[in-house]
C-alpha positions in Angstrom: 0.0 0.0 0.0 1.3 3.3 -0.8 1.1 6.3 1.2 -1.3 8.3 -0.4 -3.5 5.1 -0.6 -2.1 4.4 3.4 -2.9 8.4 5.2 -6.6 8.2 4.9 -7.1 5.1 6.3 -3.9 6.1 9.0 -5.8 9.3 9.9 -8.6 7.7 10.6 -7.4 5.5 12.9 -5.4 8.3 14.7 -8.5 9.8 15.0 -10.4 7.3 16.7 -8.1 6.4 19.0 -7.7 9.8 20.1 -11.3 9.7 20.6 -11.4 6.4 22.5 -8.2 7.6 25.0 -9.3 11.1 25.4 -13.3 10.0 26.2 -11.8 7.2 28.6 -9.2 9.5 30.2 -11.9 11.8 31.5 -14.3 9.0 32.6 -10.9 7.5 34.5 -10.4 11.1 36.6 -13.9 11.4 37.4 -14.4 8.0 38.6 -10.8 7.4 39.5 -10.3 11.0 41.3 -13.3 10.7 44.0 -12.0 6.8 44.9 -8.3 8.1 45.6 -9.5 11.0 48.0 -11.8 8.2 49.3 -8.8 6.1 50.0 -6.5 8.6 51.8 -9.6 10.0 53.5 -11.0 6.7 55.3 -7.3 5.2 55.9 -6.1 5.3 59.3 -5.7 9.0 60.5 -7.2 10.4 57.5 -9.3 13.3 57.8 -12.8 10.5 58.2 -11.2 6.9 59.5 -13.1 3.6 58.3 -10.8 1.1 58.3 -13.3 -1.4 57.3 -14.6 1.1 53.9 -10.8 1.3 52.9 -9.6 -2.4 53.5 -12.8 -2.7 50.9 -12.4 0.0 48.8 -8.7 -1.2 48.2 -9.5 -4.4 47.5 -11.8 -3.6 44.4 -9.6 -1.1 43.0 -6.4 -4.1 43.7 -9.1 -6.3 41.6 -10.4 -4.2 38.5 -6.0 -3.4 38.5 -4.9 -7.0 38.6 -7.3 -8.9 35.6 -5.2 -8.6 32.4 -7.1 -5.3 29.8 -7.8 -8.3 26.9 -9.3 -11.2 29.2 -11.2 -7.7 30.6 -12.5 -6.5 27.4 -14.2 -10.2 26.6 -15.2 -10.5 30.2 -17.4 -7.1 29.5 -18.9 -7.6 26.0 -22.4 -7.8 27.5 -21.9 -5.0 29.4 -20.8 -2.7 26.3 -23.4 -4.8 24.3 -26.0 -3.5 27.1 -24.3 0.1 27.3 -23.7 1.1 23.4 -25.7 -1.9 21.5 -22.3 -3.0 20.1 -19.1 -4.4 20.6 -17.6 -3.2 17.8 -15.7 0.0 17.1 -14.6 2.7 19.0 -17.4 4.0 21.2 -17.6 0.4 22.5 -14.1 0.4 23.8 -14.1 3.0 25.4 -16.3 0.6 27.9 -13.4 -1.7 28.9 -10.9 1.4 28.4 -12.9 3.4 31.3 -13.6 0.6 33.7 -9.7 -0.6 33.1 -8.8 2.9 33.6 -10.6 4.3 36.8 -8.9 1.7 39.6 -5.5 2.6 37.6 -6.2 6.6 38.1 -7.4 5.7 41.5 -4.1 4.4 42.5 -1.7 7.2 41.0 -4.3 10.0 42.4 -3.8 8.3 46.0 0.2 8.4 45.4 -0.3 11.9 44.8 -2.7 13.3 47.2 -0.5 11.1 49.8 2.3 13.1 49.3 1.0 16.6 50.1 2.2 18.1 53.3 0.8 17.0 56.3 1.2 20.0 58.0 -0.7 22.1 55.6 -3.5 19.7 56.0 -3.4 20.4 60.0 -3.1 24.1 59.3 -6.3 23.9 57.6 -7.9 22.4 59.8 -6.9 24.7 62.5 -8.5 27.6 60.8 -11.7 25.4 60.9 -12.1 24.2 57.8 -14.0 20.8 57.2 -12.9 17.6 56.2 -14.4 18.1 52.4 -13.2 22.1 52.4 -9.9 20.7 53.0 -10.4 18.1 50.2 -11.0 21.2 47.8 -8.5 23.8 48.8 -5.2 22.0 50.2 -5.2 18.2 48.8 -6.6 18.2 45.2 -4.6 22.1 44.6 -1.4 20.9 46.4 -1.5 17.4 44.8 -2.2 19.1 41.0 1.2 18.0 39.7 1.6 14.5 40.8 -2.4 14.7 39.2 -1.2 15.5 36.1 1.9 13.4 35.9 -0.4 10.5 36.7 -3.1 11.2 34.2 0.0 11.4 32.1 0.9 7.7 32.8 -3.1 6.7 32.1 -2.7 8.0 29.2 -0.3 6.3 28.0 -1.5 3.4 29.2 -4.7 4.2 27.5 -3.0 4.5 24.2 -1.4 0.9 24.3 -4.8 -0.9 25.7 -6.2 1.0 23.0 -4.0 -0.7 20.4 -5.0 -4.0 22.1 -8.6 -3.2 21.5 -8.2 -3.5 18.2 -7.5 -7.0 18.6 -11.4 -7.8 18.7 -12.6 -4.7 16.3 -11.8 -2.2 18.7 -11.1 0.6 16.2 -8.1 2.7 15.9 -4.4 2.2 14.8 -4.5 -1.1 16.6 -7.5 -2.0 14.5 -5.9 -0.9 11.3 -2.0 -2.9 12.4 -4.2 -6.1 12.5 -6.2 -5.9 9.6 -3.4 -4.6 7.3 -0.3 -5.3 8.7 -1.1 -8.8 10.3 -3.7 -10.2 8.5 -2.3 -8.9 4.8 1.4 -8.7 5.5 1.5 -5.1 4.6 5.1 -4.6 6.9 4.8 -0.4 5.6 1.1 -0.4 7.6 2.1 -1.9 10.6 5.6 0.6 10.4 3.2 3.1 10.0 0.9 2.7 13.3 3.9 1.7 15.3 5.6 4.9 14.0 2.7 7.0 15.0 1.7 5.5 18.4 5.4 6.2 19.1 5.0 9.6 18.2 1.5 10.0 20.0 3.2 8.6 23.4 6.0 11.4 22.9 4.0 14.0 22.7 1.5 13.2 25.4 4.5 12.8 27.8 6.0 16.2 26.7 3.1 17.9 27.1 2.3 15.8 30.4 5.9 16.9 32.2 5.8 20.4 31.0 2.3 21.2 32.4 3.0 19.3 35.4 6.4 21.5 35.7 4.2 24.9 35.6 1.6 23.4 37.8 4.6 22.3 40.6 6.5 26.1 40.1 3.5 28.1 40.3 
């Protein structure tokens, strides 16, 4: 294939798995976001204790982390089957891409937030705000960078689960490395998508670091 025959089809692809990571990014920091403040708040001598909520609450996010994103994606077929009618194409993997994605978030956002000062959190609390007020203003703002450089790390992870989707008519490059450079032999296709999720990585970790350098010199 040659590459005025290859860019449509490659910018396609590009496209939908910017789609599927970006859509699945977002779902992972909303879902994953609210379980790592959960999971520095109820641990022992955080700002609400329940020993008994984290010990659970860890174990599910240790669980969705530990069963491998393809045996994951067949396990939820009649769940994306129920959610988007399909489980073909790129709107349905962003199904598996989400649910592999929030217990992963969950984990790097409770690395983060447990490495903010303690002593601001005190100090906070000693001008009387509340345990959510001190959520808002002192963890989530003094936790921003290690937020970003782990939403960094999702994403990249996203991008590679993303390939792997295409494995069973997820969409995307990996969709388009399978059925041209596997099934066909076309090697210049599957350079092609390799190329450009190499490229894709790069630039998401650039831009990644360089926000989280502002965010941690501001």
């Amino acid at each position: 294939m040659g590459w005025f025959d290859l860019w449509p089809s490659l910018r396609e692809a590009l496209f939908a798995t910017l789609y599927m990571v970006s859509v699945s990014a977002v779902i992972a920091v909303l879902g994953g976001l609210p379980i790592g403040v959960l999971l520095i708040a109820t641990d022992r001598g955080g700002l609400f204790p329940a020993p008994l909520v984290n010990r659970v609450l860890s174990g599910i996010v240790n669980l969705g982390r530990s069963i491998p994103f393809i045996i994951l994606m067949v396990a939820l077929i009649p769940v994306t089957r129920a959610i988007v009618k399909t489980s073909l194409g790129s709107t349905a993997a962003i199904v598996p891409l989400s649910i592999a994605a929030i217990p992963f978030y969950a984990r790097v956002a409770e690395t983060a937030l447990r490495e903010v000062d303690r002593g601001l959190i005190e100090m906070a609390q000693a001008v009387g705000c509340n345990s959510w007020q001190v959520v808002a203003k002192v963890l989530i703002p003094e936790a921003l960078p290690g937020l970003v450089r782990g939403l960094t790390i999702t994403l990249i992870s996203l991008i590679g689960h993303s390939a792997m989707a295409g494995a069973i008519g997820g969409g995307g490059l990996g969709d388009l490395a399978i059925r041209y450079g596997y099934q066909r032999f076309e090697t210049d296709v599957m350079v092609a998508t390799v190329v450009t999720l190499i490229i894709l990585v790069q630039v998401v970790q650039g831009v990644g670091d360089r926000v989280a350098a502002r965010l941690q010199h501001r």
